[in-house]
NUDO-680894 format. One record per residue: residue number from 1; x, y, z of N, C-alpha, C, O in turn. Coordinates in nm, 2 decimals, m for minus. Each point is the difference from the previous one (the first is absolute). Layout:
NUM  X  Y  Z  X  Y  Z  X  Y  Z  X  Y  Z
...
//
This chain:
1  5.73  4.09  m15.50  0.13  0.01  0.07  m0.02  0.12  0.10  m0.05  0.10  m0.05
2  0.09  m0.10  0.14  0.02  0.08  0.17  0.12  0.08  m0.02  0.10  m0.04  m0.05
3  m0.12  0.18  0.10  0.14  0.07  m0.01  0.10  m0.08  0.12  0.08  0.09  0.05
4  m0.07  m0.17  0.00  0.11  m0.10  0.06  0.05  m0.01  m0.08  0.11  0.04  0.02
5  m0.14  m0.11  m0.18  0.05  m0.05  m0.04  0.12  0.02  m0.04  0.10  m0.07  m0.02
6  m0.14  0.23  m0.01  0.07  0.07  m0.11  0.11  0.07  0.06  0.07  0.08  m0.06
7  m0.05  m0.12  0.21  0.10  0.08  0.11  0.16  m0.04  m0.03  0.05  m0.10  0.03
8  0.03  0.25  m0.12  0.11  m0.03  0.00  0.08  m0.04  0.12  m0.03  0.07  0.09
9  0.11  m0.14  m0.07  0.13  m0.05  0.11  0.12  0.01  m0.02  0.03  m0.02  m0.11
10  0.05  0.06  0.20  0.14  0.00  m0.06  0.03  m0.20  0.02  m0.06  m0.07  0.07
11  0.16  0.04  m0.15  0.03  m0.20  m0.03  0.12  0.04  0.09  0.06  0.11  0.00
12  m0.04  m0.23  0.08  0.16  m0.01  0.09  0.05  m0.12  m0.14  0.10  0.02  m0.06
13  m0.17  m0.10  0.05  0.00  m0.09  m0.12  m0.13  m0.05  m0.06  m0.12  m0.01  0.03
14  0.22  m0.03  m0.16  m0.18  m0.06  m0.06  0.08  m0.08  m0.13  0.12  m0.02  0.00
15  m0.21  m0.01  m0.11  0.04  m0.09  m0.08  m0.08  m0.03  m0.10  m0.09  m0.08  m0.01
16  0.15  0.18  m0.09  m0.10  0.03  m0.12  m0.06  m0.14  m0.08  m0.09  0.01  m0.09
17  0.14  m0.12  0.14  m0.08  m0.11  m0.06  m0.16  0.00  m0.01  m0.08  m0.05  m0.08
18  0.07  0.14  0.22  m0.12  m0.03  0.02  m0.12  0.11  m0.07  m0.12  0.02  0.01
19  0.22  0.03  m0.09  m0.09  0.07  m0.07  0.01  m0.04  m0.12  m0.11  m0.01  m0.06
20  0.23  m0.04  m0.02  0.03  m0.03  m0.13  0.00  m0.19  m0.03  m0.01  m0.06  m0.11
21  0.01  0.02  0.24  0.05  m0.15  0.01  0.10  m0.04  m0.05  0.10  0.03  0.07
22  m0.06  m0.11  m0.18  0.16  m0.03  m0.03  0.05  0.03  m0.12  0.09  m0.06  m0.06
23  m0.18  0.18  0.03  0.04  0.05  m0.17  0.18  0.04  0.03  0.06  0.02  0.11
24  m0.03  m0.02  m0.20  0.13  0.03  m0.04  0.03  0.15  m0.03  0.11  0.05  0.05
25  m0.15  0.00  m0.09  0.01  0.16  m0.05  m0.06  0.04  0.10  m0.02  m0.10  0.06
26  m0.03  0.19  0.01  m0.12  0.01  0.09  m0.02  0.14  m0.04  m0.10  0.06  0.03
27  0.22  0.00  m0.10  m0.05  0.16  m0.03  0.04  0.03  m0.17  0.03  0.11  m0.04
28  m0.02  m0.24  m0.06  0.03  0.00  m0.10  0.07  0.09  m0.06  m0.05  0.07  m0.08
29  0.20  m0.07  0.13  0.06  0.10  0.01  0.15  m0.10  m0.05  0.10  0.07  m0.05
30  m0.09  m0.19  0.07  0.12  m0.09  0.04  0.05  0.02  m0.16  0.12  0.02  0.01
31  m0.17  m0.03  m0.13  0.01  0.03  m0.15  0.16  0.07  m0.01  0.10  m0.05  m0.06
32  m0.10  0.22  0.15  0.06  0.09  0.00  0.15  m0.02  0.06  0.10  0.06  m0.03
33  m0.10  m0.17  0.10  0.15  m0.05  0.05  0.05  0.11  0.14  0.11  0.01  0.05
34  m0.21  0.06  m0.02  0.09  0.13  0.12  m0.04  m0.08  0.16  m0.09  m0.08  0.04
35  0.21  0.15  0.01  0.02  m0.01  0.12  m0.11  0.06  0.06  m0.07  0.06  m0.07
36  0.04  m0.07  0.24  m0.13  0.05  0.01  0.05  0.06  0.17  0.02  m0.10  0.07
37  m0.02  0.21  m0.01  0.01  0.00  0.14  m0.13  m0.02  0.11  m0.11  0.04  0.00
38  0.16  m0.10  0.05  m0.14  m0.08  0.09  m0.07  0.16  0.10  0.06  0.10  0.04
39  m0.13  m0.12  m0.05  m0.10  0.13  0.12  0.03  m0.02  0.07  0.05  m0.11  0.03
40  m0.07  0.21  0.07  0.03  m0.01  0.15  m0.08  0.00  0.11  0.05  m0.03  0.11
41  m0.16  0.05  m0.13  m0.17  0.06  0.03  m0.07  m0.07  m0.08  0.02  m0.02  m0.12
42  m0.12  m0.05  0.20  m0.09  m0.07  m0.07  m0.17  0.04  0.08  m0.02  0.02  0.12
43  m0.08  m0.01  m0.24  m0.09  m0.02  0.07  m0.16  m0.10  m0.10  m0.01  0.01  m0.12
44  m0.06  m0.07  0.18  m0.05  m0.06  m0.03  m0.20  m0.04  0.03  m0.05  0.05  0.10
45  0.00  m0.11  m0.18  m0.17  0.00  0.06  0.02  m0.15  0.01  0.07  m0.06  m0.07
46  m0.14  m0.02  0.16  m0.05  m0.16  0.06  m0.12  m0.01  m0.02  m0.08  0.09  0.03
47  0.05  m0.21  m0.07  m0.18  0.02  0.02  m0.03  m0.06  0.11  0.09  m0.05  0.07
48  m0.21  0.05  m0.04  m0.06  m0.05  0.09  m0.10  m0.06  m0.01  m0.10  0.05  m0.06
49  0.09  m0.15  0.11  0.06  m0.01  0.14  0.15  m0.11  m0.02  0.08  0.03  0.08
50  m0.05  m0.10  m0.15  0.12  m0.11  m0.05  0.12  0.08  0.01  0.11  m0.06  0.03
51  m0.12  0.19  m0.05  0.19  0.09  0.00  0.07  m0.06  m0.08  0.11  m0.04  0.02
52  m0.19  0.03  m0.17  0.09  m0.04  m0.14  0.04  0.13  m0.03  m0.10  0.07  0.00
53  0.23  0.00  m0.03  0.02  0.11  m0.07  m0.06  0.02  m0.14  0.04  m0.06  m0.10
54  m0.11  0.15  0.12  m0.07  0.03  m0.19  0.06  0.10  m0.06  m0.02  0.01  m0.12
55  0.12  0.12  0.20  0.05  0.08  m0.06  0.09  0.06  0.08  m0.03  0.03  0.11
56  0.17  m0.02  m0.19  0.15  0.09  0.05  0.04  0.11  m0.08  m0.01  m0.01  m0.12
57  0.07  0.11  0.17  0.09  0.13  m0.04  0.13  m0.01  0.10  0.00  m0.01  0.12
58  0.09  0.02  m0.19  0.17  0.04  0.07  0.03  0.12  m0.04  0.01  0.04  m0.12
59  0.02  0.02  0.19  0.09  0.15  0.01  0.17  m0.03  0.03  0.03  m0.12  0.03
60  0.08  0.22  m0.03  0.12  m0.01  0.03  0.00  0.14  m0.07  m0.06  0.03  m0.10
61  0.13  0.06  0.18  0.08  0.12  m0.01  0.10  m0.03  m0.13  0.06  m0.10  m0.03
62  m0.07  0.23  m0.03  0.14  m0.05  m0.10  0.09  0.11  m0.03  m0.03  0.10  0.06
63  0.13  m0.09  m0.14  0.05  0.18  m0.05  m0.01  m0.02  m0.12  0.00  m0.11  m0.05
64  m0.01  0.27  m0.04  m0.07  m0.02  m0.08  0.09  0.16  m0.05  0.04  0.09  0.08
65  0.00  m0.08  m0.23  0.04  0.13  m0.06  m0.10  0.06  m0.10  m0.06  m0.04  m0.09
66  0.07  0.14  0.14  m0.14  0.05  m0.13  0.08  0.12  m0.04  0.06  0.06  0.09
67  m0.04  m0.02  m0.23  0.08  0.11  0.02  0.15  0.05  0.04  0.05  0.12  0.00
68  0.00  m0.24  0.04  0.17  0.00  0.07  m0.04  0.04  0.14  0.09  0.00  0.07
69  m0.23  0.04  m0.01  m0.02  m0.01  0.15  0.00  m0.13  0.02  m0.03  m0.08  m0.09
70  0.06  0.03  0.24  m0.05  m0.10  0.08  m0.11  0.01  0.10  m0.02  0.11  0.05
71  m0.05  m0.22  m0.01  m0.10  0.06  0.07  0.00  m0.21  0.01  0.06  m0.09  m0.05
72  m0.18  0.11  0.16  m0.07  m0.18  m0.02  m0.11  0.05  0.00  m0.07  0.10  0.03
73  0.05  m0.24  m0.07  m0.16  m0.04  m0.02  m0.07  m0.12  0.02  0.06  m0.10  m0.01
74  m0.16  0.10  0.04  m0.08  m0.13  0.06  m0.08  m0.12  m0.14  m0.11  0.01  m0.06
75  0.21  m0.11  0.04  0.01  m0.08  m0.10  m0.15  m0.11  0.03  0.03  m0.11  0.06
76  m0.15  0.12  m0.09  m0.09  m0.16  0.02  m0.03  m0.06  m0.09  m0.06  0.06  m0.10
77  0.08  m0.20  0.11  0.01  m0.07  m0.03  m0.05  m0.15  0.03  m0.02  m0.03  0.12
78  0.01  m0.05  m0.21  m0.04  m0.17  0.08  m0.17  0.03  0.04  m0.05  m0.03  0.11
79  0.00  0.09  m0.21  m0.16  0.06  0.00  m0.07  m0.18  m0.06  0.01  m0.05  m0.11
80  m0.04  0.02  0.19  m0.12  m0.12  m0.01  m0.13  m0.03  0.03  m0.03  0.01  0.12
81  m0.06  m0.05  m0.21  m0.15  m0.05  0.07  0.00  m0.11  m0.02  0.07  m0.02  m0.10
82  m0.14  m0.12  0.15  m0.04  m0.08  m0.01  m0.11  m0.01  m0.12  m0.10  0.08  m0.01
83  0.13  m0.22  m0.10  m0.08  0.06  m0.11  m0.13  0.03  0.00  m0.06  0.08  m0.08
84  m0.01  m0.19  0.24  m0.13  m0.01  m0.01  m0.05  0.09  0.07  m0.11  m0.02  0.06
85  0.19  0.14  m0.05  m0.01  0.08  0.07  0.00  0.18  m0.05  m0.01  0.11  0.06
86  0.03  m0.17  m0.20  0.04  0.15  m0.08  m0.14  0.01  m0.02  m0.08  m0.09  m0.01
87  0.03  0.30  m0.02  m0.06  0.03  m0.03  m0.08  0.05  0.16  m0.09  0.09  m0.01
88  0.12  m0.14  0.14  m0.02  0.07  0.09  m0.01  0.07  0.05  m0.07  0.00  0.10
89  0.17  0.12  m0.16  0.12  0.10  0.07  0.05  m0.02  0.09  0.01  0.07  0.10
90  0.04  m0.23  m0.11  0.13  m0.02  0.14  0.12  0.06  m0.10  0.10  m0.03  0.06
91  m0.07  0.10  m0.16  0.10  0.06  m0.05  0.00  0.13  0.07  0.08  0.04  0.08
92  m0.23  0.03  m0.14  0.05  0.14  0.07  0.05  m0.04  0.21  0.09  0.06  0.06
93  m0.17  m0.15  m0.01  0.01  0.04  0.11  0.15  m0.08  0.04  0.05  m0.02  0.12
94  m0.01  m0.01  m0.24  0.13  m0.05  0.06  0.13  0.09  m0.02  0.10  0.02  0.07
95  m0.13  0.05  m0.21  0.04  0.11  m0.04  0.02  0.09  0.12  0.11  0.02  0.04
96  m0.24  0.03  0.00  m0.02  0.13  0.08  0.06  m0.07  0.17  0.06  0.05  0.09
97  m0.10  m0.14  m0.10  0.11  m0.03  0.14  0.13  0.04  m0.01  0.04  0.07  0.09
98  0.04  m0.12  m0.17  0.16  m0.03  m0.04  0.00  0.19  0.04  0.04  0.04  0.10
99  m0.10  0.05  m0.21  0.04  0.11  m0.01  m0.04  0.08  0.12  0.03  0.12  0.00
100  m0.11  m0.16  0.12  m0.01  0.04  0.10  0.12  m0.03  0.13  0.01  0.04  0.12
101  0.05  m0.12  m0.20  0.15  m0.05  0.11  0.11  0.08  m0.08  0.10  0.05  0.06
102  m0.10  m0.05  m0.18  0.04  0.11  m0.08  0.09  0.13  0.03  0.12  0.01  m0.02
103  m0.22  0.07  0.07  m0.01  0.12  0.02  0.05  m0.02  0.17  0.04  0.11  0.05
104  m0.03  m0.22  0.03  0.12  0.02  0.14  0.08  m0.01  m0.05  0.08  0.03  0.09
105  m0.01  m0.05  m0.21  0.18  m0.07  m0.01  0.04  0.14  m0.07  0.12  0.00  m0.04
106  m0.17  0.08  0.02  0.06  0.12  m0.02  0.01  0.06  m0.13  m0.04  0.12  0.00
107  0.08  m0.18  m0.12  0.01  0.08  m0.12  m0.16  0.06  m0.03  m0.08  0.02  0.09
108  0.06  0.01  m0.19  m0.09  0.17  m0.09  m0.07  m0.13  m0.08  m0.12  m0.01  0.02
109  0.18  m0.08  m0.12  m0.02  m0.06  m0.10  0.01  m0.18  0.04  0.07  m0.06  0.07
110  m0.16  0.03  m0.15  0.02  m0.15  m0.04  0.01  m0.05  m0.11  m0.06  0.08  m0.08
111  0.12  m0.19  0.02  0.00  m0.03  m0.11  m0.02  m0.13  m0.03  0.03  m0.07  0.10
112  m0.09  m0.01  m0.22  m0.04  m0.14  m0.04  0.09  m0.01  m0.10  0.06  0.09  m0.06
113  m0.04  m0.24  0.05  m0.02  m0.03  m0.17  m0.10  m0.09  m0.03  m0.01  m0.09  0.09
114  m0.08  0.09  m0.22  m0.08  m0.13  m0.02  0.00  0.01  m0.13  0.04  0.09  m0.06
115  m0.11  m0.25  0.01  m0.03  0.02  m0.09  m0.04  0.06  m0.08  m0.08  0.06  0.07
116  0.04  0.00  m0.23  m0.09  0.04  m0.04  m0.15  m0.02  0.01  m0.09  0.09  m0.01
117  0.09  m0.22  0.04  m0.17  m0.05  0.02  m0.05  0.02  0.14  m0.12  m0.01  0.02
118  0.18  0.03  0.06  m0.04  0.08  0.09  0.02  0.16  0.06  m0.05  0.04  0.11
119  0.11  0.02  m0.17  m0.01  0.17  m0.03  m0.10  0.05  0.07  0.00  0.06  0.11
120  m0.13  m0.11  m0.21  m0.11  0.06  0.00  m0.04  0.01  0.18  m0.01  0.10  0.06
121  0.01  m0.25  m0.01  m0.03  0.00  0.11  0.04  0.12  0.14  m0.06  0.06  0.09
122  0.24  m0.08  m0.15  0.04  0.11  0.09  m0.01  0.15  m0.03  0.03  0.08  0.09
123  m0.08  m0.04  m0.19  m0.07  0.14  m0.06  m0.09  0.01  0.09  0.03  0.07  0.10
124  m0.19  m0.14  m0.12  m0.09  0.00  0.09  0.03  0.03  0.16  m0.06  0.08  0.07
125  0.16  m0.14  m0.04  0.03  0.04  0.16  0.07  0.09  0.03  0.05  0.04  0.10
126  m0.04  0.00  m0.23  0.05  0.20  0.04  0.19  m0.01  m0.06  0.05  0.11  m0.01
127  0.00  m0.20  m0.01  0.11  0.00  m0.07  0.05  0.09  m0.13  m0.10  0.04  m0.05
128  0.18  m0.02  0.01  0.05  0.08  m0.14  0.14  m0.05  m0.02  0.10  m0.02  0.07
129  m0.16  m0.02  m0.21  0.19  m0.03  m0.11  0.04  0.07  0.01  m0.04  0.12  0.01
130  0.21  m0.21  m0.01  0.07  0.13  0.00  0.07  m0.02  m0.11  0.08  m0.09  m0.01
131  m0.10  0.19  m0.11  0.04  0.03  m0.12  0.15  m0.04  m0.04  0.03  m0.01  m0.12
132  0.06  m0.01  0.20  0.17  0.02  m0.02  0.02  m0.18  0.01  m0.08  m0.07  0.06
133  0.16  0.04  m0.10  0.13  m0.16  m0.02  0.02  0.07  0.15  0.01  0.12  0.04
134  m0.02  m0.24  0.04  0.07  m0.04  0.13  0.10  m0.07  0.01  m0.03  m0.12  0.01
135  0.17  0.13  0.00  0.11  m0.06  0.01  m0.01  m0.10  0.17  m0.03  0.05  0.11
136  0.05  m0.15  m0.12  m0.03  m0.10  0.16  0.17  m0.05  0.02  0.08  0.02  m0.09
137  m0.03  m0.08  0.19  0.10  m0.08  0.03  m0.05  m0.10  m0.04  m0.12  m0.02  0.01
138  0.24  m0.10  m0.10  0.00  m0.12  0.01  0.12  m0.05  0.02  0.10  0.07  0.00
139  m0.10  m0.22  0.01  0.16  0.00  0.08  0.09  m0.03  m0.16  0.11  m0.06  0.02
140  m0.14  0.08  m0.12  0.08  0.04  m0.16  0.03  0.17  m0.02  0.06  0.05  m0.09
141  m0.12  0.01  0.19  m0.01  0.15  m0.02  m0.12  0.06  0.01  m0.11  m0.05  0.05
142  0.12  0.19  m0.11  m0.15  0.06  0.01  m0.08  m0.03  m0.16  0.04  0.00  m0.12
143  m0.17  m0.01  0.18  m0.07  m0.10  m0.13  m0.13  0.13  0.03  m0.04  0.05  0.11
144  m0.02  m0.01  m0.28  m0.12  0.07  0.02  m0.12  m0.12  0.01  0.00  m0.09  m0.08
145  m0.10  0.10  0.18  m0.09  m0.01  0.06  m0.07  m0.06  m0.18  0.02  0.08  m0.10
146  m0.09  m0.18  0.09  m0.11  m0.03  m0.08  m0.09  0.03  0.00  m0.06  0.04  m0.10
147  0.01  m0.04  0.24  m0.18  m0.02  0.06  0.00  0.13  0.04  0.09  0.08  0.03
148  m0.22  m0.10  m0.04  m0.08  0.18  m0.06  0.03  0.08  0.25  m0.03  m0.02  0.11
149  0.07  0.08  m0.17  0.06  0.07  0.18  m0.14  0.15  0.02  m0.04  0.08  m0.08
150  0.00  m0.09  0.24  m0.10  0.09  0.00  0.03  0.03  0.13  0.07  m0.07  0.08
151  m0.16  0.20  m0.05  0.09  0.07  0.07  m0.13  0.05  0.14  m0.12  m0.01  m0.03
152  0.15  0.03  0.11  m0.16  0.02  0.07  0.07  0.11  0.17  0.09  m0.04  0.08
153  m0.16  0.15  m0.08  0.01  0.11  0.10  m0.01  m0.05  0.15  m0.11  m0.04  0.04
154  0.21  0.05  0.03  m0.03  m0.04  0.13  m0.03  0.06  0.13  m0.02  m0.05  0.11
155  0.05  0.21  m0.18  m0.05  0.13  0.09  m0.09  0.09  m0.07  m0.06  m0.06  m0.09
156  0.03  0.14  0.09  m0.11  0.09  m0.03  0.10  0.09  m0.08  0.11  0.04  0.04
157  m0.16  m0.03  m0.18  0.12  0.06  m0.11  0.08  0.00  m0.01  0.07  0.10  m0.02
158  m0.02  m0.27  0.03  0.15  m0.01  m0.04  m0.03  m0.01  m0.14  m0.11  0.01  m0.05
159  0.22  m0.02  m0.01  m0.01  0.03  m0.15  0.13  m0.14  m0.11  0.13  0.01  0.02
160  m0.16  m0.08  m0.08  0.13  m0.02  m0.06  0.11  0.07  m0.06  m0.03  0.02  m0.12
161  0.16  0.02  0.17  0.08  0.10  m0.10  0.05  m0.02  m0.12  0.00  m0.12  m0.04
162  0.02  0.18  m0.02  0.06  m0.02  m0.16  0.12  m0.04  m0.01  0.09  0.05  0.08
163  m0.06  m0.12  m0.16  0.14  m0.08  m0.07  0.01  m0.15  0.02  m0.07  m0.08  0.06
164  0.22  0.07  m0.13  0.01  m0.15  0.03  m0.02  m0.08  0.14  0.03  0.05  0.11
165  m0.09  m0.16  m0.12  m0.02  m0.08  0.08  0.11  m0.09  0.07  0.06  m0.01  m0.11
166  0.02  m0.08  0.20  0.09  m0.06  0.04  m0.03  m0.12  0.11  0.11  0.01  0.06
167  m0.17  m0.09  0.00  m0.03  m0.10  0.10  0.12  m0.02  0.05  0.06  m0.10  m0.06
168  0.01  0.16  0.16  0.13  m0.05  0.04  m0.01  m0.11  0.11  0.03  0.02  0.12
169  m0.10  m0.15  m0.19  0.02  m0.13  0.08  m0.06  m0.11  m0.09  0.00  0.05  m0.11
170  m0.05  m0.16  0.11  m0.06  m0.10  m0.04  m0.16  0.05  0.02  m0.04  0.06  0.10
171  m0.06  m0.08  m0.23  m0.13  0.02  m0.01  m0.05  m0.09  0.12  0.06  m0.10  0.04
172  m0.17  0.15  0.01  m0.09  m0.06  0.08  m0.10  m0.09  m0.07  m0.09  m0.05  0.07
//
């Protein structure tokens, strides 16, 4: 494989079929019943030479209480590889794209949620749990977060603050 390949893009559109095809879950997450806010920022890898998408990250700004402060933070999400495709590092490099568009939209911090079986993955790319119940919007009220939530620096010693957590909007 050619570093072409591996060239993150920002997506005007795209269509995660083409990475997942017509599975139903696509982020095995549907179990949980939550509402989900769509991203706003997308970026993505194509191969080549065909321009099938093999991997996506979405970002969207969010506000966020840590502590009874407010502040936002840069939510990503909708992290995909193509399966015949894992093991490449089109993760990191889809990863490290998203968080290099990241760091224009202004907040300190980003935040995930994923599964537990993938944790590990986002450790390796420089991520950290974050230890505290995340309270999220849902449209029944505020519901604490299930899936394991991690936290990742988007300036040069930012830090996560102490206390309760709050998602003041719909999870990403």
């Amino acid at each position: 494989m050619t570093d072409h390949q591996n060239t993150v893009v920002p997506l005007e559109s795209y269509d995660l079929a083409e990475i997942f095809g017509d599975t139903q879950d696509t982020f095995g997450v549907a179990a949980l019943g939550f509402t989900w806010r769509p991203k706003e920022h997308h970026v993505g890898i194509r191969d080549e030479p065909d321009g099938r998408l093999v991997a996506h990250a979405g970002l969207v700004v969010l506000p966020l209480s840590v502590g009874g402060l407010r502040t936002d933070v840069v939510g990503l999400g909708g992290v995909a590889v193509a399966a015949d495709r894992r093991g490449t590092g089109l993760a990191r490099a889809v990863v490290d794209g998203a968080l290099a568009r990241a760091r224009g939209l202004g907040p300190h911090l980003a935040i995930l949620f994923c599964r537990p079986d993938v944790a590990g993955l986002y450790a390796r790319l420089g991520w950290h749990p974050l230890e505290v119940p995340v309270e999220v919007e849902q449209p029944a009220g505020p519901t604490v977060m299930p899936l394991r939530t991690m936290w990742f620096p988007l300036r040069e010693g930012a830090q996560w603050p102490e206390g309760a957590v709050r998602l003041h909007s719909l999870p990403m």
